[in-house]
N, C-alpha and C positions, 0 to 999 in steps of 0.2 A: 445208442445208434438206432436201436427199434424204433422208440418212440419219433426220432425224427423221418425215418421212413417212412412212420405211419400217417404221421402230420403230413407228409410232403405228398402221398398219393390224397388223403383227406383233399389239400389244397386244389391239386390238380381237378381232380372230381367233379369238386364243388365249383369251380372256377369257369367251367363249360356249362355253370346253371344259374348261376348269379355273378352279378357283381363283384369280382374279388378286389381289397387293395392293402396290402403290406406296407407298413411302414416299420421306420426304426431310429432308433439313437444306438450308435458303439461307442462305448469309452475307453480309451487308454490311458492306466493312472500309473504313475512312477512316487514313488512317497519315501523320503528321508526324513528319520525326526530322529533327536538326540535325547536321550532318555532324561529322565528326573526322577526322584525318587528313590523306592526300588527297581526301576521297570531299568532295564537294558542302558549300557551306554550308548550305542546307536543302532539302530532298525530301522531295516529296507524293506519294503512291498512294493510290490507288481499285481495289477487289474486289468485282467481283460476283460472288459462288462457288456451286452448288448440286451436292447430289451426291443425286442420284436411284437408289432399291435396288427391283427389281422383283423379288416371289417370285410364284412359280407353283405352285401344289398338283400331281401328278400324280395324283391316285386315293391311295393310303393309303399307295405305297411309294417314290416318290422324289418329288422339290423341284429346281426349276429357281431359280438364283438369278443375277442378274446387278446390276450398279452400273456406275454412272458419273461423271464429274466434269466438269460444262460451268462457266468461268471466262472471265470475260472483266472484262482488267487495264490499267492504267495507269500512269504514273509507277513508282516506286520498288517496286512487285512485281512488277516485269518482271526478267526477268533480263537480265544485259551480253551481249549478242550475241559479244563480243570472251573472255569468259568462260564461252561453252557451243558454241565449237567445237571439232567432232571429237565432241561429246557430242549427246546427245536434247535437242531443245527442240518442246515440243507447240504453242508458239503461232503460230498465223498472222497477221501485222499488217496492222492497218487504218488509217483515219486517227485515229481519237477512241479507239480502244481493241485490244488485241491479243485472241483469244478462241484457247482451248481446249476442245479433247475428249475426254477420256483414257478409256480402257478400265479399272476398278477390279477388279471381279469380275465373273467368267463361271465357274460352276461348277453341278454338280450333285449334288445326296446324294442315295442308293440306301439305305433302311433296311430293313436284312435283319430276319431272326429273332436271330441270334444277334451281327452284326456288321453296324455302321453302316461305307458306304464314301463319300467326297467326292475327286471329280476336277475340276480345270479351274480354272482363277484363282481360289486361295482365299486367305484368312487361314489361316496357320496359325502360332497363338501360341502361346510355352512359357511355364514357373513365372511365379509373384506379385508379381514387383517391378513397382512402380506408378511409377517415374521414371526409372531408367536401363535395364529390361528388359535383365541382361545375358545370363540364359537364353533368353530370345527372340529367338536368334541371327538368323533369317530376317527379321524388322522392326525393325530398332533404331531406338532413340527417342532424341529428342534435346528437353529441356525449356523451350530454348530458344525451342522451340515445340511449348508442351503440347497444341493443338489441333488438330497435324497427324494425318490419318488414318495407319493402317499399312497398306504396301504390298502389293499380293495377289503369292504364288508361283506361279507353274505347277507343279504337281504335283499328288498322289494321296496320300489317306491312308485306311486301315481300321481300327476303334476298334473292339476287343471287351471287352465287360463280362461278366467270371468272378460277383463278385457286384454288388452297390449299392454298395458300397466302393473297387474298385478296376478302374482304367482301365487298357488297355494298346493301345498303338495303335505302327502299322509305317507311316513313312512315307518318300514318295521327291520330292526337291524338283529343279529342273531345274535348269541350269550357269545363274548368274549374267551371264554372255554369249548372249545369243540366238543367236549368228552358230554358235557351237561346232554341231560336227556327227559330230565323231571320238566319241562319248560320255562324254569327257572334263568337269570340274566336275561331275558327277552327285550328288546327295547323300542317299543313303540312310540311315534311321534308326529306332532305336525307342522309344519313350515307356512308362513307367510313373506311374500317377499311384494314390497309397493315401491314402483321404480316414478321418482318424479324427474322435471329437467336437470336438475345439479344435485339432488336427495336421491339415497337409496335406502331402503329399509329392511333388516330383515329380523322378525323375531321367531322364536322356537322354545317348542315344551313338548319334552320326550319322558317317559317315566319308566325306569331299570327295573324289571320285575323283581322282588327279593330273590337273595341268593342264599339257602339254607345256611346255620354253619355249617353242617356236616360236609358240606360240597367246599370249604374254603377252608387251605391249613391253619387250625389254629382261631377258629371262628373270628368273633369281632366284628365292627359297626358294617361291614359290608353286608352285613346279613339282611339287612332292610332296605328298604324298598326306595330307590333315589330318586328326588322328582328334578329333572334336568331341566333348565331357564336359558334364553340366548337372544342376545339383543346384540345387532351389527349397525353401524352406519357409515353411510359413506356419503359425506357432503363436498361435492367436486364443484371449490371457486377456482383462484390463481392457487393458492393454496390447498391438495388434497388434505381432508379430516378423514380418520379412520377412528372409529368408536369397535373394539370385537368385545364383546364379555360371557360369561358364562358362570353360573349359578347352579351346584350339584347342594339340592338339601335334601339332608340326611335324618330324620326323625331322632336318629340315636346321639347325632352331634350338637350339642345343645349351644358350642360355637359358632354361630351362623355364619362370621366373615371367615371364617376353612376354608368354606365350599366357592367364595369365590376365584374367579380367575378374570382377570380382565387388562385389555390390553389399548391403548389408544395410541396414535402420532398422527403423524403426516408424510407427507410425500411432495417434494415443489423441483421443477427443473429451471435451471436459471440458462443465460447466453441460446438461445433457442433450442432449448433441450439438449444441449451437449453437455449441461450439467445435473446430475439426479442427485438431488439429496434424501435420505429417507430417516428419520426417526421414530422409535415407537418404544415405549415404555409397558413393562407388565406389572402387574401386582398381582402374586402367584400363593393362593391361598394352600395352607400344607394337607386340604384335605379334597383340591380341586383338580380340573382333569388334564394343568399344567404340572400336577407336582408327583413329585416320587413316592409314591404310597398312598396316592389318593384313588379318586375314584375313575380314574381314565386311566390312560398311559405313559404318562410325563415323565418328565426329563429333572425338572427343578426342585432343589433339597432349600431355596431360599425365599422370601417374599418379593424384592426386589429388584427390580432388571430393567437395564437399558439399553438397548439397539440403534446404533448409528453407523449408516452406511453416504459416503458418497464416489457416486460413477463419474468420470471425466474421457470422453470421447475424444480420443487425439485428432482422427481422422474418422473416415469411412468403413478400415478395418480397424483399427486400432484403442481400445479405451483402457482404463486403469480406474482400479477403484479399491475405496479404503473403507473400511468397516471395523467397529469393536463391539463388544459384549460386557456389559459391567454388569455386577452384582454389587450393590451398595452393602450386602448385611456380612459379607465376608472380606470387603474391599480386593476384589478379584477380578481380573478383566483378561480379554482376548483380543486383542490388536491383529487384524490379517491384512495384505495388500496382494491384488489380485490384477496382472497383465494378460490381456486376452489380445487374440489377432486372428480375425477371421484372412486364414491365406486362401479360401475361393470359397464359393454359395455355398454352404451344407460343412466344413468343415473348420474347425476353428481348435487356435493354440491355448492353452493358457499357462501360469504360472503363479502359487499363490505360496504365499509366506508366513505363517501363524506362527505365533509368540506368546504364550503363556504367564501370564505376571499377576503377581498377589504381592503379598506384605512380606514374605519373606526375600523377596527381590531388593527389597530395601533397608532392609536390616530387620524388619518384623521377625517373629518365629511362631508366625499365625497361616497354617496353610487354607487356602480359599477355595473355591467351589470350582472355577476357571482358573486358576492357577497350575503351575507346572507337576506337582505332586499329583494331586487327583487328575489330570487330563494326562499325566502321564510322560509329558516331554519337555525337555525345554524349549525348544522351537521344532517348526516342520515346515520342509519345503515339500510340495507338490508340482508334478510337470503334469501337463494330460494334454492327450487329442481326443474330438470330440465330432465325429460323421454323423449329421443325418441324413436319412434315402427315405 
């Protein structure tokens, strides 16, 4: 309760000297799913989620920006206490419910003449891929949960425009360990981005300063020094092409295709955009910054993966849309269907449905990656509202 007092006269203060504007998303999530495995035979969770984004004008040369994430949970979006020790867990327990307060962004942009500069917890996203972002090495996505936000970095970046065309920015991200203090994980880099009429281009080489063993349990190839590669394209005909890839080489992996990760599809609306289709395909190298134990912070124990989604607009408020997740190397997949209804401006219903299936669905007795055992249910329903201000 401090802290929002203190923020709330903060606000006011500042608000009779600059430009103040609040904005926000609340979510309300209700979650059934039917257990698999060991995990429960049925679990309930309740979400109240809001993430609140304050901009401040400063006069015509810099922007104060900060965000937040207050959540307070229940049931089956808590995490296992027995499964986040030794790691971060934001929640404090109560009796009816657990609440969070997370830090998102704190950052400021300074806009020069000639070069825009942003320091302090920011987003900082790379190339075009719209599901697996495997250029986006510093936020990686996971589709499993398409509505999770991206995580902000600590660092610094400077963006200077030669013409209207093309972008070139230098940027420095901090060691993924808070605790590091040797200057050790450091990750400097640079960005080009060359935008033509239906071409977009972006490539990137960032280099992970070494990380002692002594600083990593149980040493190993993370100890050296990782020189990071990123090539995005986006070639918009009738047809969107999306090219994201991403190249982590490791001096000590003497495997070179590990470190890649790379993701391509498309994107095409048909009946005048009331139909989206999306496809995109990964190849998720086991030592790249899409995979579980690699050099980022991934999601995927497999090489293979496929993403297909299509949106159908009934009306003006109304669309449905159907998506899966396959994994070729475990024969594993995730089928959801998703009914949304915006009922007025800023606030919208939905309903989604995910169903877990592998080979043991079929008589197999081979559990998979997206299957019911490892994702832990056999199916889940989700209800949620969704207000933006």
């Amino acid at each position: 309760m401090r802290r929002f007092l203190l923020f709330s006269i903060f606000v006011l203060i500042t608000g009779g000297l600059f430009a103040v504007d609040l904005t926000g998303v609340t979510d309300s999530t209700f979650k059934y799913s039917a257990g698999a495995g060991t995990a429960q035979d049925h679990s309930f969770g309740f979400e109240q989620y809001a993430n609140l984004r304050l901009r401040i004008d400063a006069r015509d040369m810099a922007t104060f920006f900060t965000s937040f994430n207050l959540i307070a949970s229940t049931g089956s979006f808590l995490p296992d206490p027995l499964t986040t020790h030794g790691s971060f867990n934001p929640y404090i327990y109560g009796e009816n419910f657990a609440a969070a307060l997370e830090l998102e962004r704190l950052y400021i942009r300074i806009m020069g003449e000639h070069i825009d500069t942003e320091l302090g917890l920011l987003r900082m996203g790379f190339g075009y891929g719209k599901v697996w972002g495997s250029m986006d090495f510093l936020n990686p996505r996971n589709p499993l949960f398409p509505n999770a936000r991206p995580r902000g970095v600590l660092g610094i970046n400077s963006t200077y425009y030669p013409n209207n065309s093309l972008r070139l920015m230098g940027f420095v991200a901090a060691p993924k360990n808070p605790r590091l203090s040797s200057g050790d994980g450091y990750l400097p880099g640079l960005l080009m981005e060359q935008r033509w009429d239906k071409l977009r281009l972006q490539a990137l080489y960032a280099f992970e300063t070494p990380v002692r063993d002594a600083e990593i349990p149980g040493g190993g190839l993370r100890s050296a020094g990782i020189h990071q590669f990123g090539l995005s394209i986006n070639y918009d005909l009738e047809l969107n092409f999306i090219l994201d890839a991403h190249y982590s080489l490791n001096p000590k992996d003497l495997n070179w295709i590990n470190g890649l990760s790379l993701g391509f599809g498309f994107d095409y609306s048909f009946f005048d955009g009331d139909l989206l289709v999306l496809t995109e395909y990964l190849y998720n190298g086991s030592a790249s910054v899409s995979a579980i134990g690699g050099f980022g912070s991934g999601y995927w124990s497999n090489n293979h993966y496929l993403f297909c989604s299509a949106t159908y607009r009934l009306d003006d408020f109304t669309s449905i849309s159907l998506a899966n997740i396959l994994c070729f190397d475990s024969f594993s997949f995730q089928p959801s269907a998703t009914l949304s209804y915006i009922a007025f401006q800023g606030f919208t219903l939905n309903l989604t449905l995910s169903l877990p299936l592998d080979s043991t669905n079929f008589g197999g007795n081979r559990a998979g990656e997206l299957g019911p055992e490892d994702l832990g249910s056999k199916f889940s329903l989700t209800a949620g509202a969704r207000l933006r201000f």
